[in-house]
N, C-alpha and C positions, 0 to 999 in steps of 0.2 A: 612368344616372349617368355622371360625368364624373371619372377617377380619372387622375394618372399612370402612367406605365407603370414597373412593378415594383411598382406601391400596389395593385393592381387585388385587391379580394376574392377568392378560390378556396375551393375546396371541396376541394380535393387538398391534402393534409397530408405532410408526410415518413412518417406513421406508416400512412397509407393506401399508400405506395410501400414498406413495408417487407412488408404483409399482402399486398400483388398480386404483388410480386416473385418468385412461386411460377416455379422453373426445371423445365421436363421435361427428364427424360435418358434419351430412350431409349423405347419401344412395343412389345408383342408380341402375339400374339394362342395360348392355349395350353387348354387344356380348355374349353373353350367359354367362355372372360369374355375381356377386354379386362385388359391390366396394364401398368402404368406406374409410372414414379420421379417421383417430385419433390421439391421443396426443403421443409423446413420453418425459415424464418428465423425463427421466433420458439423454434425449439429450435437455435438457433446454426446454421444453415443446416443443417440433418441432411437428409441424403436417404433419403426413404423409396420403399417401394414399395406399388403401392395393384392393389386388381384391381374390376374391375366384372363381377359377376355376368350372367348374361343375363335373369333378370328387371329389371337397373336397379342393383339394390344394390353399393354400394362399399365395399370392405373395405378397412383396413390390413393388408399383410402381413408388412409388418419393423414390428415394435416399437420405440421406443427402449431402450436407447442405441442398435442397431445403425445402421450407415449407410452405405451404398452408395455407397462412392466411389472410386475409382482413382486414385493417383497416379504412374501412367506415365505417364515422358515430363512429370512435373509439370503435365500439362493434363488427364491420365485420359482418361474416355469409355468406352462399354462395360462401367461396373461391374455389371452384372446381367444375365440373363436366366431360361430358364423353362422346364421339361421339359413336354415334352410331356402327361405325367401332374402338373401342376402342382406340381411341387419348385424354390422360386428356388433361384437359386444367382445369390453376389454378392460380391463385394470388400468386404470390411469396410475403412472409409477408417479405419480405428485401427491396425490390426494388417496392411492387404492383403494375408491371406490370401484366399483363395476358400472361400465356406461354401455348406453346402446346407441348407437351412429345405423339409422336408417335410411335405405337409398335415398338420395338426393335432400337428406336432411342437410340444413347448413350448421348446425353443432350438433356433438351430440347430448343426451339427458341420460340422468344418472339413475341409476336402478336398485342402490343399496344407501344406506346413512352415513354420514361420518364417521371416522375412528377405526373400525377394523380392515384388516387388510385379505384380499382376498386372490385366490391364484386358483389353479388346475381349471379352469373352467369346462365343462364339457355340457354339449345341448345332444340331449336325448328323448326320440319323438316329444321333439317339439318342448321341451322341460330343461332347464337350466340350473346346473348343480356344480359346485364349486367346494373350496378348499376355503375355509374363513379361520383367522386368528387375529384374537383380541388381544392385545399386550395392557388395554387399559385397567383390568379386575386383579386382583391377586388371590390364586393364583392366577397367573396367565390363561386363558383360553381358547380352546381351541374344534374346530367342528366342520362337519359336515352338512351343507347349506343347498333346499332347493331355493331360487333367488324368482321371483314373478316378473317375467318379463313384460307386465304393463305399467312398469315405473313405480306401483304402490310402497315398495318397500325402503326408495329413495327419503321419505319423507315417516314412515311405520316402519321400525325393524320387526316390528311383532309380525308383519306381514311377510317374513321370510321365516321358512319353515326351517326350523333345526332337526335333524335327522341323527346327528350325534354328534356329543360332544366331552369335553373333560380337558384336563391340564397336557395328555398325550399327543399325539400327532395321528394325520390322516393324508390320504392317501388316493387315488384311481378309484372314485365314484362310477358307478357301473349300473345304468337299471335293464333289470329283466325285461322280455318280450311284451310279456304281461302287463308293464308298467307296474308291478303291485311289491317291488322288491327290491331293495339296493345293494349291491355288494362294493367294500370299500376296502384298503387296506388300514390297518394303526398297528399303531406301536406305543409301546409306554414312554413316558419323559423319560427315564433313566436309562435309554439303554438308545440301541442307533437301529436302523432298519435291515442291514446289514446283517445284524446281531439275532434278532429276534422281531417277526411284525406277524400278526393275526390277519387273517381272511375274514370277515364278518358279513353277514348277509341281516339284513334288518325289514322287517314289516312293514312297510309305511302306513298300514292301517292301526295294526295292533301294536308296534314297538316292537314286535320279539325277535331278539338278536339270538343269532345261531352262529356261534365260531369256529368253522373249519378247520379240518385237521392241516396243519403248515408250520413250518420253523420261521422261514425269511418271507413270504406270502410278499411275490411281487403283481401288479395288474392281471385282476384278476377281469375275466370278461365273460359273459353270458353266449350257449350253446344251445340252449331252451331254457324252458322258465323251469327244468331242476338241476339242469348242467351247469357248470363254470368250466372255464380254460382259466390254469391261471401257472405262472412259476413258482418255483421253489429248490429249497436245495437239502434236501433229507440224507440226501448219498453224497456232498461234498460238492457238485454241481448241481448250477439253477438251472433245471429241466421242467418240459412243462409237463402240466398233470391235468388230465378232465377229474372232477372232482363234482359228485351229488349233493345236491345241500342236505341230507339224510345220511350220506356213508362216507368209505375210505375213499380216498384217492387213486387214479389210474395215471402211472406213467406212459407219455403220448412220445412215441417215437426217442426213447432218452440216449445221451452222450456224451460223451467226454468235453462237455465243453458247454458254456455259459448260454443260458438263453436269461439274461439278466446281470442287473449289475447295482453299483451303488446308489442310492435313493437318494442325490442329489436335490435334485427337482423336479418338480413336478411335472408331469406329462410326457417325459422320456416313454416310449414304445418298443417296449425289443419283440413285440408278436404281433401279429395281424391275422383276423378271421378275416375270409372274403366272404361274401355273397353266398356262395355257394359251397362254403363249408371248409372248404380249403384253410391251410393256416400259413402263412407268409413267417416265418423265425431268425432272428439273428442266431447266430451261433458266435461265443469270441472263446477262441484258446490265444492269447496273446494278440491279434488281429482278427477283424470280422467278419463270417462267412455266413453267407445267406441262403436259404434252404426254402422249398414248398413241399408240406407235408398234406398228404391228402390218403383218406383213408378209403379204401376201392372195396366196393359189396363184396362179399364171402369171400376178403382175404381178413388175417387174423392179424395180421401189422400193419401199419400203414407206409405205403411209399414216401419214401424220401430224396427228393432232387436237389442237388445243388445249383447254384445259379450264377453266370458266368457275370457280376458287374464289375463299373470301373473304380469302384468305392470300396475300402475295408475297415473302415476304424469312423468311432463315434454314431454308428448307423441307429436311428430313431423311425419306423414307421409311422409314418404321419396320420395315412386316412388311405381309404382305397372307396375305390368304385368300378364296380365289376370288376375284371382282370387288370386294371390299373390301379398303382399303387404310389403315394409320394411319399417319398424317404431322402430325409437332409443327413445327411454323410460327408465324413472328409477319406483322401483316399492318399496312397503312395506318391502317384503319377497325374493328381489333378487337384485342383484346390478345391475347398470347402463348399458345400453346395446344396442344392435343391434339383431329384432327379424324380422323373416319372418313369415308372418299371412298368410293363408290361406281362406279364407271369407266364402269361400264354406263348407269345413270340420270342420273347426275350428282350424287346427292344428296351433301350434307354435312352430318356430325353433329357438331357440337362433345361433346367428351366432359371435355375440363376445359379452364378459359379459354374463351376464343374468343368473347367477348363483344363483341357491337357496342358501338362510342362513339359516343358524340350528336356528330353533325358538325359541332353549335354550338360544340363545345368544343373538338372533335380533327376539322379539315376535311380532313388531309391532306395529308403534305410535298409540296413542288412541284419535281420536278427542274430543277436551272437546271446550265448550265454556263458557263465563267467564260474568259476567253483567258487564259493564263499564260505564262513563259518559255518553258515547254518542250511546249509545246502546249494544248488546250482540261483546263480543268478539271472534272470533274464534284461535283455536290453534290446536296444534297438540304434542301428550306429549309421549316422547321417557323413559318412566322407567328406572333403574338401572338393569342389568339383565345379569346374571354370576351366572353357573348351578354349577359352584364349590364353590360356596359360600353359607352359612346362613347369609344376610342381620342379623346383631344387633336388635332383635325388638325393644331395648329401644330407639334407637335416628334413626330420620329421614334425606332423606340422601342429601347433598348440590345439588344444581339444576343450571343450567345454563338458561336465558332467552335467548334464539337467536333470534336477529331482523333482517329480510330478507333486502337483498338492494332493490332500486328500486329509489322512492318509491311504486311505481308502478308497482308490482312483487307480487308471493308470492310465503309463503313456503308449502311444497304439501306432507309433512309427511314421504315422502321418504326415503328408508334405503339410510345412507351416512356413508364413512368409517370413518370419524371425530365425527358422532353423537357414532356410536357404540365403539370408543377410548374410550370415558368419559364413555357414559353406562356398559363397561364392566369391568372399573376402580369402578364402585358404585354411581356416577356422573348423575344424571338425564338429562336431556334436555329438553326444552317446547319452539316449535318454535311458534310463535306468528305473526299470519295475524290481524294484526293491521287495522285501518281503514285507509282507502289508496289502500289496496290490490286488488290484482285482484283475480278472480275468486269466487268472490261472487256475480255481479253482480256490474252494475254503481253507485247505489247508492252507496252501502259497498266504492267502489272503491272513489265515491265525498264527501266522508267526509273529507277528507284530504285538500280538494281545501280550498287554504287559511288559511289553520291550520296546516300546518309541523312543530313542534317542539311543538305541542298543544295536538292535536288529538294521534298521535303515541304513544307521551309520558302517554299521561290518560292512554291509551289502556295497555301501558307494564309493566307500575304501578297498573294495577287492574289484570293483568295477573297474575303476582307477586302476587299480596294478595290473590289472589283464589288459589294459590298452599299451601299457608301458611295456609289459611282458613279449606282449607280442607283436611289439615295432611298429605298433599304428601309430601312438600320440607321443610329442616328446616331454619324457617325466617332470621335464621342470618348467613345463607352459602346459599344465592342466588348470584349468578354474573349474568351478565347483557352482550351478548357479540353479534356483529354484525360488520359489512363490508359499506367499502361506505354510501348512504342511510345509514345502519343499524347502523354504528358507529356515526354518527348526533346523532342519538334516543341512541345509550346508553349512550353520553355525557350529551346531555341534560335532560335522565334521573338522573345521576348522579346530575347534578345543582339541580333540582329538592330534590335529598336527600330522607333517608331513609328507601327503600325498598332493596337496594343494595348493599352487600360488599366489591362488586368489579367491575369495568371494565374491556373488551379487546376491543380496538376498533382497528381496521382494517381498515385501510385508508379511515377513517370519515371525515367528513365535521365538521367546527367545529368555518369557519366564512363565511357568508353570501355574506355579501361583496364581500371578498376576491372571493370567489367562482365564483361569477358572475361575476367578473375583468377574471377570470386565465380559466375560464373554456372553452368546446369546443362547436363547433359550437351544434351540436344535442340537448345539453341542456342549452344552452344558455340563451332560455326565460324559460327555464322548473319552473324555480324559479316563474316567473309574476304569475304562476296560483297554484301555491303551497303557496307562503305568498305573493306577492302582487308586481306588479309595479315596478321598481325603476325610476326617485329619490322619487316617491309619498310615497312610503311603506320604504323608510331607517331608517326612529327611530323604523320600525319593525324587520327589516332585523337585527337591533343593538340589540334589547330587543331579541331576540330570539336564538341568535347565542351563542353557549355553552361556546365559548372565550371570552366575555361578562362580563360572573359571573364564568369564570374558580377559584374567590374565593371561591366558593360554594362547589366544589370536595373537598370533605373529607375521599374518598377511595382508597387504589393503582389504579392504571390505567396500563396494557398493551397496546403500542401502537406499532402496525406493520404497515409498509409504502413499497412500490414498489419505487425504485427509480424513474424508467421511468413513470410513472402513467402521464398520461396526462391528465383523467377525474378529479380527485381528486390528485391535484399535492402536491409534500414533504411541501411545505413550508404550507400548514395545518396544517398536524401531529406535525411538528416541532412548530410551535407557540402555541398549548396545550402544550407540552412537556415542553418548556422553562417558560408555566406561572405556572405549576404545579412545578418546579424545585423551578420557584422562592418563591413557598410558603413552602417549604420542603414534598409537599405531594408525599409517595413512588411511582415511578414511573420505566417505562422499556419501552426504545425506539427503535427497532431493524428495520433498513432502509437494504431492502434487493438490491444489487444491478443487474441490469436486468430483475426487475418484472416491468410491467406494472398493470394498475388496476384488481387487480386478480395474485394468485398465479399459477406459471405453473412449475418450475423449480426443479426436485426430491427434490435438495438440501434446496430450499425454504420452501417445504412441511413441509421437516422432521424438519427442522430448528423452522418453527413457531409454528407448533404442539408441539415440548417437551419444548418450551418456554412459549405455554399456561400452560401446565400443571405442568409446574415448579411454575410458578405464582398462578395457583390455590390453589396447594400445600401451599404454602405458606402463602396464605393468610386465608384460610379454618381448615390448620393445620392437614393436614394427610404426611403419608409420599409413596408417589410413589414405586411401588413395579416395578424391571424390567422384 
């Protein structure tokens, strides 16, 4: 059949994107099963934990209400892990305390006091250390905690050891062989991890801190009690480095290409020691490759193998045990998941997700890159593609720009069940790693320094004209849609004018100012090294802010807001909204209530998905097929 593009029949529903949108947080391996968190959005995005027995069977082992979430650092990460004798222990996102749920207990009991929030958790022979921040002192607080896993500390904070702390930020707690030594990551408040973060190694007897030689010092992990594995990026790429708590560092097998990335959140993995010495490494040059490095007696390099999996983009090594290895990944040609690797054999087991898609449906983004002002642009371009249709050859089909959040992020091409909504509706997609991005390298990644609303912007406006250029997208059905970060860059693409017919901005940034008044401690300074300073850089902060010249928007605008959003709070969304009202430009404001920064909630899914594509519709001029 013969359909326009945006009419094209599908089988993918907003409500099928709300059931798939299952998020894993986190893998461990602990009494002989397999355990794992993930989302449940049809109970308001709750995170549970689940364990897979070793004949097969899978158990829930948080119940609701509880739910496993962290909010340090407002992005969390690390809300849970798993004794070795099978007791979780996990961040209640209600209360973030630290609880412990042991086998066949019928609740669980709390292991920390009231008031501070706690994430990365990790259990080390048998010892329990985490990520603590206090918002209640001024200034703010923040440290590094071992927590005693017989409840004492629940009711005594004094009873939890502090091992470091201060108004900065921390990082991948680590103890030595020895038990007698922690090594961790921080960074100063004023600056991003990205930017500048220390290695530090501290005494647990005596206190004395020793900080290694490191720019960006990401998870650093113990080799012996004088060795560390740890990443860094001295030459432009995060490579790894053995490093002596006493000397220089050693570059271990180094490359053109990322073994680390933005400091999000906590507990991300991009290396893995095995057992036996081996080292399991992501590598990302724009998508992610995975490697076993292992260094062979009386040779002077160490061998390097590449690894054949079905995953390349977002890859977290979870935990291993012997030659097996769990890593949550999303890939080209499967969805989002949870796989067991084998290192030795090669085999791969999906254990949740990881399901292949018919490539009639989902054929696979195509890297393109694009020439821009300030050098080549990378992307990644999701075609129209629905095996029951003959695409119209006379007209070319409307195109979405998606701008990643961040800015300091990227996007990695990945099958997503939002990108394949549009693409199976006729709908192109072209995600766009703007200058900013990670995983091309520090340079790629420092052109942004000092140019947020400059650089991104050139970048998605020549993105935009190389789709038009070269007869993929049609020039006058492109929208422009992104999140956070991402919604800054398509307002002030919009100010900008003429490449765009539409927005969807997604709880965007859209005053400067404002932002830097209301926002939270983690990016607090993130602004000083993105446009500059305050009070020195305020008539920048003014010229640059998309609420500024909100006379300039001359296209409808979709805007979606979380009510509870902390990072990027309503009264943004809301003040675009009221100045585009006040010029009568068409506009759609939909404040979902109980979202925080990010959608988690079924209802929210399905809600802002056929609200985009109501608005596409509308403005594109097809008509939605159900």
């Amino acid at each position: 059949m013969t359909a326009p593009h945006g009419s094209w029949p599908s089988p993918l529903s907003a409500a099928d994107l709300a059931v798939a949108g299952v998020r894993i947080d986190g893998a461990r391996y602990s009494d002989e099963a397999i355990w794992w968190s993930e989302s449940v959005p049809q109970d308001r995005g709750r995170m549970t934990v689940l364990r897979e027995d070793p004949d097969g069977t899978v158990h829930e082992v948080l119940p609701a209400p509880w739910n496993a979430r962290s909010r340090v650092h407002e992005y969390g990460g690390g809300a849970w892990t798993v004794t070795p004798d099978g007791a979780l222990l996990f961040v209640d996102g209600e209360d973030q305390r630290v609880h412990r749920l042991d086998p066949g207990a019928d609740a669980p009991v709390p292991l920390t006091v009231p008031g501070p929030r706690h994430g990365g958790l990790r259990v080390q022979q048998g010892r329990l250390f985490a990520v603590r921040e206090d918002l209640r002192p001024t200034p703010h607080e923040r440290a590094i905690v071992e927590i005693p896993l017989d409840g004492s500390g629940a009711e005594d904070d004094g009873a939890i050891a502090v091992i470091a702390r201060g108004p900065g930020f921390f990082a991948h707690p680590a103890l030595s062989p020895d038990g007698s030594r922690l090594a961790y990551v921080a960074w100063d408040e004023r600056r991003m991890p990205w930017e500048t973060a220390e290695a530090v190694v501290v005494d647990l007897g005596s206190a004395a801190r020793t900080v290694l030689p490191a720019r960006t010092a990401l998870q650093p992990e113990w080799l012996s009690d004088e060795d560390l594995l740890l990443a860094d990026d001295p030459t432009g790429r995060w490579n790894l480095y053995r490093v002596r708590t006493d000397g220089q560092p050693r570059p271990v097998a180094p490359t053109d290409a990322d073994t680390g990335g933005g400091l999000w959140v906590l507990g991300q993995r991009w290396s893995r020691l095995l057992e036996d010495g081996r080292i399991l490494a992501v590598r990302t040059n724009g998508s992610d490759g995975l490697v076993l490095i292992e260094q062979v007696a009386g040779e002077a390099e160490p061998r390097v193998r590449e690894l054949t999996v079905p995953f390349d983009a977002e890859l977290s090594l979870e935990d291993a045990r012997g030659s097996l290895v769990l890593i949550t990944a999303q890939g080209a040609q499967v969805t989002p998941g949870l796989w067991e690797l084998d290192v030795d054999s090669g085999a791969v087991r999906p254990l949740r997700g990881g399901d292949r898609v018919d490539p009639a449906w989902v054929p696979g983004a195509r890297p393109v890159t694009f020439d821009g002002p300030h050098g080549p642009v990378h992307a990644f371009d999701h075609a129209p593609a629905n095996p029951d249709v003959d695409p119209d050859p006379a007209t070319l089909p409307p195109y979405i720009v998606h701008v990643h959040g961040g800015p300091t992020a990227h996007a990695t091409g990945a099958h997503a069940g939002w990108i394949s909504y549009f693409t199976s509706r006729g709908i192109g997609v072209l995600e766009v790693n703007y200058g900013g991005s990670t995983g091309y390298g520090r340079a790629y990644r420092e052109r942004l320094d000092g140019q947020w609303g400059v650089v991104d912007v050139d970048d998605v406006l020549a993105a935009a004209q190389g789709l038009s250029d070269a007869g993929i997208a049609d020039p006058a059905r492109i929208a422009i849609r992104g999140g956070s970060a991402g919604g800054w860059t398509v307002l002030s693409a919009l100010v900008r004018g003429g490449a765009f017919a539409a927005g969807i901005d997604r709880y965007g940034v859209v005053d400067l100012r404002r932002l830097a008044e209301d926002t939270h401690d983690f990016e607090r300074y993130y602004l000083d090294g993105l446009v500059g300073p305050l009070p020195e850089a305020q008539q920048v902060y003014l010229e640059r802010s998309p609420l500024t010249h909100a006379d300039r928007i001359d296209v409808p605008v979709l805007i979606l807001q979380g009510e509870d959003d902390a990072v990027v709070p309503p009264s943004q969304s809301e003040a675009i909204r009221d100045a585009l009202a006040a010029r009568g430009v068409p506009h759609d404001y939909v404040l979902f209530p109980g979202e925080g920064h990010g959608f988690r909630q079924a209802e929210t899914i399905i809600a802002a998905t056929e609200a985009e594509l109501r608005f596409l519709a509308a403005v594109f001029g097809f008509d939605p097929q159900p």
